[in-house]
C-alpha positions as CSV (number, residue, x, y, z in Angstrom):
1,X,0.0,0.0,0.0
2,X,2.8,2.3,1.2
3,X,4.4,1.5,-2.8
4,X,1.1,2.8,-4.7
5,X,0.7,5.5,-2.5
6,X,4.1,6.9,-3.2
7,X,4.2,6.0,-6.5
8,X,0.6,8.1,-7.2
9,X,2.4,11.2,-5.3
10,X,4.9,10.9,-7.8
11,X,2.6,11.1,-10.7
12,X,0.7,14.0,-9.3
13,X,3.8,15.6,-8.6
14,X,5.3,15.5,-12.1
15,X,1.9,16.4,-13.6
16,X,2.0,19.7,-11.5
17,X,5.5,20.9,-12.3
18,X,4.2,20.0,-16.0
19,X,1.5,22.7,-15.8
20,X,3.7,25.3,-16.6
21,X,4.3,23.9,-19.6
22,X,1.0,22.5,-21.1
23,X,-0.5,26.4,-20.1
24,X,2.1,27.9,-22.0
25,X,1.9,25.4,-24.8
26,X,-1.7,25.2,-25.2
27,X,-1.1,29.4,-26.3
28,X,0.6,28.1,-29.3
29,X,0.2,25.3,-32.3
30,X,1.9,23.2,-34.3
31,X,5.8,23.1,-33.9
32,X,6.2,25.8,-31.7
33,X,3.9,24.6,-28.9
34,X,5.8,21.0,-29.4
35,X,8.9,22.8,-28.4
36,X,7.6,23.9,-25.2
37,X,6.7,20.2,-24.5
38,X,9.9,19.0,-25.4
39,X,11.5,21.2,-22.7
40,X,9.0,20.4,-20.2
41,X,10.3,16.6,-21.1
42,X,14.1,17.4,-20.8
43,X,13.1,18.1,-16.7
44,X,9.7,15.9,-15.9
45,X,8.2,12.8,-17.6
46,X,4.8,13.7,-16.7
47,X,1.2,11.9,-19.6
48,X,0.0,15.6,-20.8
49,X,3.1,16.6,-22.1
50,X,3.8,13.5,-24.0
51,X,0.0,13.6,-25.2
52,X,0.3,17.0,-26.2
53,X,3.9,16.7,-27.9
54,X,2.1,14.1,-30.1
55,X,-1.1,16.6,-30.3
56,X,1.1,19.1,-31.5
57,X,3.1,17.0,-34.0
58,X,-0.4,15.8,-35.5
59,X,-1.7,19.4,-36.0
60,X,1.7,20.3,-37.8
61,X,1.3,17.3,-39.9
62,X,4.7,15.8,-38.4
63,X,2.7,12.1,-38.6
64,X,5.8,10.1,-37.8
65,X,6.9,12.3,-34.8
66,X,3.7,11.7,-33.8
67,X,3.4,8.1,-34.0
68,X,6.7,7.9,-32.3
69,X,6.0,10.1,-29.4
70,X,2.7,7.8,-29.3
71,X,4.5,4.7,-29.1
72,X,7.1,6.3,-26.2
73,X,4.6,7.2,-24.3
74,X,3.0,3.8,-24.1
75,X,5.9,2.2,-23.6
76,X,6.1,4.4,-20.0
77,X,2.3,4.6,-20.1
78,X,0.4,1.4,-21.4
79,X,-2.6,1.9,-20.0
80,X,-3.7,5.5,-21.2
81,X,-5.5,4.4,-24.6
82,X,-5.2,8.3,-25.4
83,X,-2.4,8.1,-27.1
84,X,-3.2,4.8,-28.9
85,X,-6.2,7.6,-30.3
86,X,-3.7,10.1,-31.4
87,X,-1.5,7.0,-33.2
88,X,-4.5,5.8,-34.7
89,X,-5.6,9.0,-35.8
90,X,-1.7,9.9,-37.5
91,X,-2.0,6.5,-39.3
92,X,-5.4,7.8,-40.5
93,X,-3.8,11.2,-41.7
94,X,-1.1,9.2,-43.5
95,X,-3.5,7.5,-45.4
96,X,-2.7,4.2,-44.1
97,X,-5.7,2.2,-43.4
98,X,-5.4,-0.9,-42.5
99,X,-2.5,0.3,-39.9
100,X,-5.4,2.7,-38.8
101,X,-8.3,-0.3,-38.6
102,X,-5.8,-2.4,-36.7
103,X,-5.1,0.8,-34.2
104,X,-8.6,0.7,-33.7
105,X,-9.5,-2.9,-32.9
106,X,-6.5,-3.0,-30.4
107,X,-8.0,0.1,-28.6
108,X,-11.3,-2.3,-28.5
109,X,-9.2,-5.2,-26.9
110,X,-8.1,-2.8,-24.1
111,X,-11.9,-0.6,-23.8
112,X,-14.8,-3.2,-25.4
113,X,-17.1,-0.4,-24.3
114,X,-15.5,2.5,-25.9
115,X,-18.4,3.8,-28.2
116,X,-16.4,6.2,-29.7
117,X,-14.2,4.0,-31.1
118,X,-16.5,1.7,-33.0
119,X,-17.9,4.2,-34.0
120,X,-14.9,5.4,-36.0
121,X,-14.1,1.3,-37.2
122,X,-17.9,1.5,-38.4
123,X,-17.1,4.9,-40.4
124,X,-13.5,3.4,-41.8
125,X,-15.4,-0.2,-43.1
126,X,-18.1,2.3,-44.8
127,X,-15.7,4.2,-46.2
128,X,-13.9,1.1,-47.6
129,X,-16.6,-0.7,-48.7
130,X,-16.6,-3.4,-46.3
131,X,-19.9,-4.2,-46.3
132,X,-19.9,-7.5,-44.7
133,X,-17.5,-5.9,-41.6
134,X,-19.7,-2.8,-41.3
135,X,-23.0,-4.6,-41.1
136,X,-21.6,-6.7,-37.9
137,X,-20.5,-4.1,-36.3
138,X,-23.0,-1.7,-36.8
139,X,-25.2,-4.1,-34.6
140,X,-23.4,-3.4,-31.7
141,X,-23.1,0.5,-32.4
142,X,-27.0,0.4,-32.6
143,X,-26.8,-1.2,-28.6
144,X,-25.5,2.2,-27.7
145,X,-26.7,4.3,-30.3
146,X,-30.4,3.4,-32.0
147,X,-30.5,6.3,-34.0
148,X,-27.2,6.0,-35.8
149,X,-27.0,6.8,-39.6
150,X,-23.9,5.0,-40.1
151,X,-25.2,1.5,-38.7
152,X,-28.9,1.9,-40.4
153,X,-27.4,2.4,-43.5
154,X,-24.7,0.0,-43.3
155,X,-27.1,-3.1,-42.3
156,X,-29.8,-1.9,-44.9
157,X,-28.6,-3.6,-47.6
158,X,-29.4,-6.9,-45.7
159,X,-32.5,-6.4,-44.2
160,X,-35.5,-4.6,-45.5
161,X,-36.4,-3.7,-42.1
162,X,-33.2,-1.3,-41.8
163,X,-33.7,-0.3,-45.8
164,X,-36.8,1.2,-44.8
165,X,-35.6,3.2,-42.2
166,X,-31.9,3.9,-43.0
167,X,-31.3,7.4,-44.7
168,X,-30.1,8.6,-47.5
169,X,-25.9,9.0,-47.4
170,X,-25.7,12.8,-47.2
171,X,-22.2,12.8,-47.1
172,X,-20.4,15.1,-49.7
173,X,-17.3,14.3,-51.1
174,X,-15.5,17.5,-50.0
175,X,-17.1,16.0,-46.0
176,X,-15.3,12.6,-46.8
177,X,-12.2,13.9,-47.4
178,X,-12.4,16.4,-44.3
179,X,-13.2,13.0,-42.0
180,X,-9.8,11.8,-43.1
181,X,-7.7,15.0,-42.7
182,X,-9.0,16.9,-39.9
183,X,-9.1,15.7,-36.1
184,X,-12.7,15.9,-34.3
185,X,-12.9,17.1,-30.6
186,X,-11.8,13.8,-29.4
187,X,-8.2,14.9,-30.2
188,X,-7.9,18.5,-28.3
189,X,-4.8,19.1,-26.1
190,X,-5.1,18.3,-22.7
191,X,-4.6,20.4,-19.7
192,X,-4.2,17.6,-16.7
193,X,-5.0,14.8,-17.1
194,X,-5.9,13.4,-13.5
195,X,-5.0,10.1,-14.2
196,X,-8.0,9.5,-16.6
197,X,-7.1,6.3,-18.4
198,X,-10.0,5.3,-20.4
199,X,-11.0,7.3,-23.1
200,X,-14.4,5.9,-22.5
201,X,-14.6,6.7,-19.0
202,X,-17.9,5.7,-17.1
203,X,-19.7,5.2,-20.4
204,X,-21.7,2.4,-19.6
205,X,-23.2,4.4,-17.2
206,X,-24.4,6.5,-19.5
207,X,-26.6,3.5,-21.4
208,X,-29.5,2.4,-19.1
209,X,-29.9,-1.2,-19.0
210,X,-34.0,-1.3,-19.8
211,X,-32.6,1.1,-23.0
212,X,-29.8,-1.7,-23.8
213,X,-32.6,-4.5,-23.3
214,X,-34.9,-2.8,-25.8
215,X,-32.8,-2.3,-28.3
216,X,-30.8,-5.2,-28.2
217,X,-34.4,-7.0,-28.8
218,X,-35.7,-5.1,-31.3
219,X,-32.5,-5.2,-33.4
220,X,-32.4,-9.2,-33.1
221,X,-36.0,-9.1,-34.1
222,X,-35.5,-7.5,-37.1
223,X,-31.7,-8.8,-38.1
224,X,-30.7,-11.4,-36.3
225,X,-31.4,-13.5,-40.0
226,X,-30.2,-11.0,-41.9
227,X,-26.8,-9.6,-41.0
228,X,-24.0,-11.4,-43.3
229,X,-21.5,-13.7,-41.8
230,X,-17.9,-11.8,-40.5
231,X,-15.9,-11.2,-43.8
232,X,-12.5,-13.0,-44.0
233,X,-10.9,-10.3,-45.5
């Protein structure tokens, strides 16, 4: 007990004497606010600077640099999946899919109940045209998330139920392109982070069970004979 207690004044500590840095970084962008992080690294190895080092390396389009100040960080942190996000989200920018699908499943191994994250797999096998992927997924998105476009229109082309209600793709061109070049709020700087691991945080709180149930029923009633086998692909 004595070890853990010392070890999470340690943590607090170094996150203070970072705040310094992440309020005078978060005044700039790009390179210049990564080189206030990387002094703040030279004196304390504290999880908002290195998240925000790779922040700031994202927004300046410095992918790599930020992929490998991603993969540093987990190697001292393993267990905040924020900076798996920001990796994920570099691979994305570099046009690297399958890298960027593979980013996303392992954040699902560590957080099965990150919404948010599915989500964004759900998007990527639309955008792809994995059809087969999308459509099994989608079922669980809907658990969470009746009312979701993406997952209505992705099992619609297997069940007439969903093609009835699914609608129309809105999505312009110039919008698909923005989805894969510009971060959404999910990637903001940080101030401190207060030892919040889970990018999902208490979301299954946030879904009632008698919700869950009634969804979970109505989309088995509806799919459970449609939806495609997983694709091998």
């Amino acid at each position: 007990m004595l070890i853990l207690t010392l070890s999470s004044c340690a943590t607090k500590s170094d996150e203070e004497a970072a705040r310094p840095y992440i309020e005078e970084g978060t005044k700039l962008s790009g390179e210049e606010a990564a080189s206030v992080y990387l002094r703040g690294l030279e004196e304390i190895s504290a999880p908002s600077l290195y998240y925000n080092l790779a922040y700031s390396y994202l927004e300046a389009g410095e992918y790599e640099k930020a992929i490998k100040t991603a993969d540093e960080a987990l190697a001292l942190y393993p267990d905040y999946l924020r900076f798996r996000t920001l990796k994920a989200f570099a691979l994305r920018s570099q046009g690297k899919i399958y890298s960027y699908e593979k980013a996303l499943q392992e954040i699902l191994e560590y957080d099965e109940g990150n919404t948010t994250i599915r989500e964004l797999l759900l998007e990527h096998y639309l955008q792809i045209g994995r059809k087969n992927d999308a459509a099994a997924i989608a079922k669980e998105v809907l658990l969470s998330d009746p009312e979701n476009n993406d997952a209505l229109r992705a099992l619609a082309p297997f069940s007439s139920f969903f093609a009835a209600i699914a609608p129309e793709e809105e999505t312009t061109e110039r919008e698909k392109t923005r989805l894969w070049t510009e971060p959404p709020f999910l990637y903001m700087p940080l101030g401190i982070m207060n030892g919040d691991k889970l990018l999902s945080g208490t979301i299954d709180e946030s879904i009632e069970e008698s919700t869950e149930t009634a969804t979970e029923e109505a989309v088995d009633e509806n799919a459970e004979n449609t939806l495609p086998a997983e694709s091998e692909e």
